[in-house]
Each structure stands twice: as C-alpha cells, then as structure tokens.
C-alpha positions as CSV (number, residue, x, y, z in Angstrom):
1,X,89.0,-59.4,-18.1
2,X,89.2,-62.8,-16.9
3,X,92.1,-62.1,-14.2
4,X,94.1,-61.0,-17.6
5,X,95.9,-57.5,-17.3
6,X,94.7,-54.8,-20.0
7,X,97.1,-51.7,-18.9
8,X,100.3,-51.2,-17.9
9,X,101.5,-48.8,-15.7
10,X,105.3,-47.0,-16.5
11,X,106.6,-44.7,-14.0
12,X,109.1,-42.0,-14.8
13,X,112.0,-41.2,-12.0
14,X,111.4,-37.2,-13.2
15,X,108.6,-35.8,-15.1
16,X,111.1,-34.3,-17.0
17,X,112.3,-37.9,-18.4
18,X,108.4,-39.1,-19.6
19,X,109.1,-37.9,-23.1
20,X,112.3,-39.7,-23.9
21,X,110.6,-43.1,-22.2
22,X,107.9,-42.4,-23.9
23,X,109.9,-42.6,-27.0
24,X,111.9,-45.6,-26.1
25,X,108.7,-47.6,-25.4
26,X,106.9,-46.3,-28.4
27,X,110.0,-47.7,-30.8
28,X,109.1,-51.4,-29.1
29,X,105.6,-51.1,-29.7
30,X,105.9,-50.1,-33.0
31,X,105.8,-53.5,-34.2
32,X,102.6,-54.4,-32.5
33,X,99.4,-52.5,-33.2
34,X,97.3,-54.0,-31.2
35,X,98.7,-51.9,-28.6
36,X,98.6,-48.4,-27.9
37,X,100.5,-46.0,-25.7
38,X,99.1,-43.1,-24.5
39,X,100.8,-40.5,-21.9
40,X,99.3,-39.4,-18.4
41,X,98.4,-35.9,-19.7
42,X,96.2,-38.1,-22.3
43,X,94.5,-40.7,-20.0
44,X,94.1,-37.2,-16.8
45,X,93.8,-34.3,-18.6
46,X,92.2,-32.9,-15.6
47,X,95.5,-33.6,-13.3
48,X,97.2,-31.2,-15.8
49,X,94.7,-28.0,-15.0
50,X,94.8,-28.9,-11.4
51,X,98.7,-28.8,-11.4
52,X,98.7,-25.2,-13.4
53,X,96.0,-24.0,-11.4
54,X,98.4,-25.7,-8.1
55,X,101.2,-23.4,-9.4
56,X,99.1,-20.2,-10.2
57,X,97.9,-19.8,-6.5
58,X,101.2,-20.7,-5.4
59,X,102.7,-17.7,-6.9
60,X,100.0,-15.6,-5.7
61,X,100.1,-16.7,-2.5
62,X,104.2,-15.8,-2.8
63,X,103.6,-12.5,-3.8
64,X,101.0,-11.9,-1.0
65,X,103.7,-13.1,1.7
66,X,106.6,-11.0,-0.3
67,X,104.4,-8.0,-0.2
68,X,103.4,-8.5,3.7
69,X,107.2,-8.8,5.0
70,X,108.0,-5.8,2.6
71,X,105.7,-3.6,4.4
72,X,106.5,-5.3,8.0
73,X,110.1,-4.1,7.8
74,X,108.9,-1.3,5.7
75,X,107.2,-0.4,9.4
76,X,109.7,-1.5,11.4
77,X,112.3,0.3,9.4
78,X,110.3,3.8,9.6
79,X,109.2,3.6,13.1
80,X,112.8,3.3,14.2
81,X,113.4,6.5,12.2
82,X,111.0,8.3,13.4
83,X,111.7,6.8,16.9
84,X,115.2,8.0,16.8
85,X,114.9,11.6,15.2
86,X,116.4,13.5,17.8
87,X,119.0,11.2,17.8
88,X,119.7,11.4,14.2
89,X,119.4,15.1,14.2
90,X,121.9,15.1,17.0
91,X,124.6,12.8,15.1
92,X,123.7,15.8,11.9
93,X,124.5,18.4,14.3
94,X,127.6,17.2,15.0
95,X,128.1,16.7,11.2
96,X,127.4,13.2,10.5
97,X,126.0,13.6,6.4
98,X,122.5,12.2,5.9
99,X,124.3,9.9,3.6
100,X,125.7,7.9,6.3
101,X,122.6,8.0,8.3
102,X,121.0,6.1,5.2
103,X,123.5,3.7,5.4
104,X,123.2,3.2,9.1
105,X,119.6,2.0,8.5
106,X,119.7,0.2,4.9
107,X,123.0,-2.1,7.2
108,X,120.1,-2.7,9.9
109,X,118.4,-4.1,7.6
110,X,120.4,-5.9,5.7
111,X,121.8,-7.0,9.0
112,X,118.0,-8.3,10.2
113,X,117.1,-9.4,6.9
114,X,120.4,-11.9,6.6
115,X,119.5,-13.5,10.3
116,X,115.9,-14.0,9.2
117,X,117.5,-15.6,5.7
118,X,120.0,-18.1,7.7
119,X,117.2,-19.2,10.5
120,X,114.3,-19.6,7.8
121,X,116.5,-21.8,5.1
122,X,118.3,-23.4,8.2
123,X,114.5,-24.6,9.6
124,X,113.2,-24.6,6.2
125,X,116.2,-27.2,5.5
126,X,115.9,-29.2,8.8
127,X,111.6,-29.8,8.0
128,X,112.1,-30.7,3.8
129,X,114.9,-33.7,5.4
130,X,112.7,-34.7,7.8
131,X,109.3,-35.1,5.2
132,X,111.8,-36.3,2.3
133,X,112.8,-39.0,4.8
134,X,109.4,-40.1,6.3
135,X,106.6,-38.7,3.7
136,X,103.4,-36.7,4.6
137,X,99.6,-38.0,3.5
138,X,96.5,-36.0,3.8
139,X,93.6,-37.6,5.2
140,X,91.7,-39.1,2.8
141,X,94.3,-39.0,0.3
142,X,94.9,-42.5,-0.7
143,X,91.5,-42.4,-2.4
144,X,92.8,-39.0,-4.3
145,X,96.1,-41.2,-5.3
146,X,94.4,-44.2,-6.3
147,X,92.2,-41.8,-8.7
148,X,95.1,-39.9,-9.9
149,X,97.7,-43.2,-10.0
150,X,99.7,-41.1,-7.2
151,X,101.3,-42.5,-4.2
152,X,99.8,-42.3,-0.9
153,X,102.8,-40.8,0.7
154,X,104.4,-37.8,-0.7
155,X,108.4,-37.5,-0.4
156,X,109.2,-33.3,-1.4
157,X,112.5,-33.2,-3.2
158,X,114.1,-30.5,-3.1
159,X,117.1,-28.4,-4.8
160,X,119.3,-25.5,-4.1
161,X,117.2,-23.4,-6.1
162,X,113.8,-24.3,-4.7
163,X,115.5,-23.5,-1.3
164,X,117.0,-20.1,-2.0
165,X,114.7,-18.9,-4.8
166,X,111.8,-17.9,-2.4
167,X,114.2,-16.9,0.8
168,X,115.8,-14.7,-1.5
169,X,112.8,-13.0,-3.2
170,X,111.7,-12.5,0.3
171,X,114.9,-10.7,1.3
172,X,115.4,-8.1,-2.1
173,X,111.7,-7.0,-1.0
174,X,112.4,-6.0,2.6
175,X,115.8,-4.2,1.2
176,X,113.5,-2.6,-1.2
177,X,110.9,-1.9,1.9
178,X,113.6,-0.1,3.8
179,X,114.6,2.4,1.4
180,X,111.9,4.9,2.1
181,X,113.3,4.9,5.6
182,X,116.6,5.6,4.6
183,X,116.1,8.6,2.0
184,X,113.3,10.1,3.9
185,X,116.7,10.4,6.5
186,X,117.9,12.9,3.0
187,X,114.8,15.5,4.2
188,X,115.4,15.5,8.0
189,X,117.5,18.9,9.4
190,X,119.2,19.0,12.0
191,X,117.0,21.4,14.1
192,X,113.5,20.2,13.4
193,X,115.0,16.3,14.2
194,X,115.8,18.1,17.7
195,X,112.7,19.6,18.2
196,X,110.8,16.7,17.3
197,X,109.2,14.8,20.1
C-alpha cells in the first residue's frame, strides 16, 4: 500500500453501542462510495461462534457446579440427620412437632448457605477489583489478540448482577438440596429415632 492506510479500525466502549455507531458512521459515509463499512461480526465471523460456543460451556459448566454443591449439602444436611436421630427422637418424645424439627435443619442451612454467600461474593469481589485494576494475559495471547483485533490485557467488568446472579443460583440449589433432610424428619417416630444407633 505504499505506507498509505486502507482500514480503519472503530472501537465501541460497549458491544451493546456498535449498532448505533455503526449507524452514525454509516450516515457520513453515505456520501462516499468508494468506501465501505463492514461490522466485526462481518470481517470474524468465526469470533462470533467462538463467543456462543464461550457462553454454552459456561452455563454447563454452571450447572455442573450448582448440581455438585446441591448434593454436597444435600450430604451434609442428611448425614447430620441421621447423625442426630436419637437426638431428634428425644426432642419428639418430649413433644417437639416434626414440623419444627424441619425447620431446625432447613435454618442450618440457610444459616451455612448465607456465610458461604457473604465470603464467596466478598472474595469473589476483592479478585474482579484487583484484575479490573491490573488486567490478566494468557501466554501466548497477544498473537490470539492481534488475530482477533483484541487487546493483550483483559480488564473483567463487572455488575451487580454478574456478581449475585451465579452466588444466588448456587444458594436456591443447596436450600433445595436440604429439603429431603428436613421432610424425611416428617417419617421419623419417636421410638425407632431412640433405638436407632
């Protein structure tokens, strides 16, 4: 090209905002047609796939972890049931309803499940600073970016939402998980739970 420049590179703040600046700079190029402007899904329609397929074993991969702590407190939850039997058949004995039993463990829980939500968003919170601050690279990467007209360091935003959203999924499934623990507590009398060993 003769040290002349033949592209030119626009940037968005927000993927959300290429379509209106795509807009804007297609309303000033209107009046030349010797140039053309094309949008990043058009000149990388591969980067497109790779970001659905990006987000498709993402949620899989949340699911996966959602259904592993499920049935982690799922166990935790029953073995303390069944740990405590006599105990609990005891407490029936003395006319405590099954009803409050239930209760007893479903507030365990809830109890566990809120400490584990306040020390994973609190560290969660205290890492996505730190890398939105000072950026992470993979090795290799730059070559990656310069293919894919990416930077070399990555900066994570990050929202209220993208900080509760999984936290929160994570915390309806181990309520969820613990209520087999607590109605099973419906089925236990008090003089097998006294026998039991």
């Amino acid at each position: 090209m003769q040290n002349r420049g033949h592209s030119l590179i626009v940037r968005a703040q927000h993927i959300d905002d290429v379509k209106s600046l795509q807009l804007q700079i297609g309303e000033l190029l209107d009046a030349d047609k010797s140039l053309r402007l094309r949008h990043w899904d058009e000149l990388q329609p591969g980067l497109r796939q790779s970001i659905q397929a990006d987000m498709a074993s993402n949620s899989f991969m949340y699911i996966v972890l959602i259904v592993l702590v499920a049935f982690s407190v799922l166990n935790t939850q029953l073995m303390s049931v069944l740990e405590r039997t006599r105990e609990f058949g005891t407490m029936m004995a003395l006319g405590l309803q099954p009803a409050r039993l239930s209760r007893l463990v479903m507030l365990e829980t809830a109890l566990m499940t809120a400490l584990g939500l306040v020390l994973g968003i609190a560290v969660g919170l205290a890492i996505n600073l730190y890398m939105s601050r000072v950026g992470f690279s993979y090795p290799g990467m730059d070559e990656v970016a310069l293919k894919f007209n990416l930077p070399e360091r990555i900066y994570p935003a990050f929202t209220i939402l993208s900080m509760t959203l999984g936290p929160a999924a994570v915390a309806i499934g181990s309520l969820l998980a613990a209520l087999y623990p607590a109605l099973r507590l419906y089925l236990l009398t008090p003089i097998d739970a006294m026998r039991a060993v």
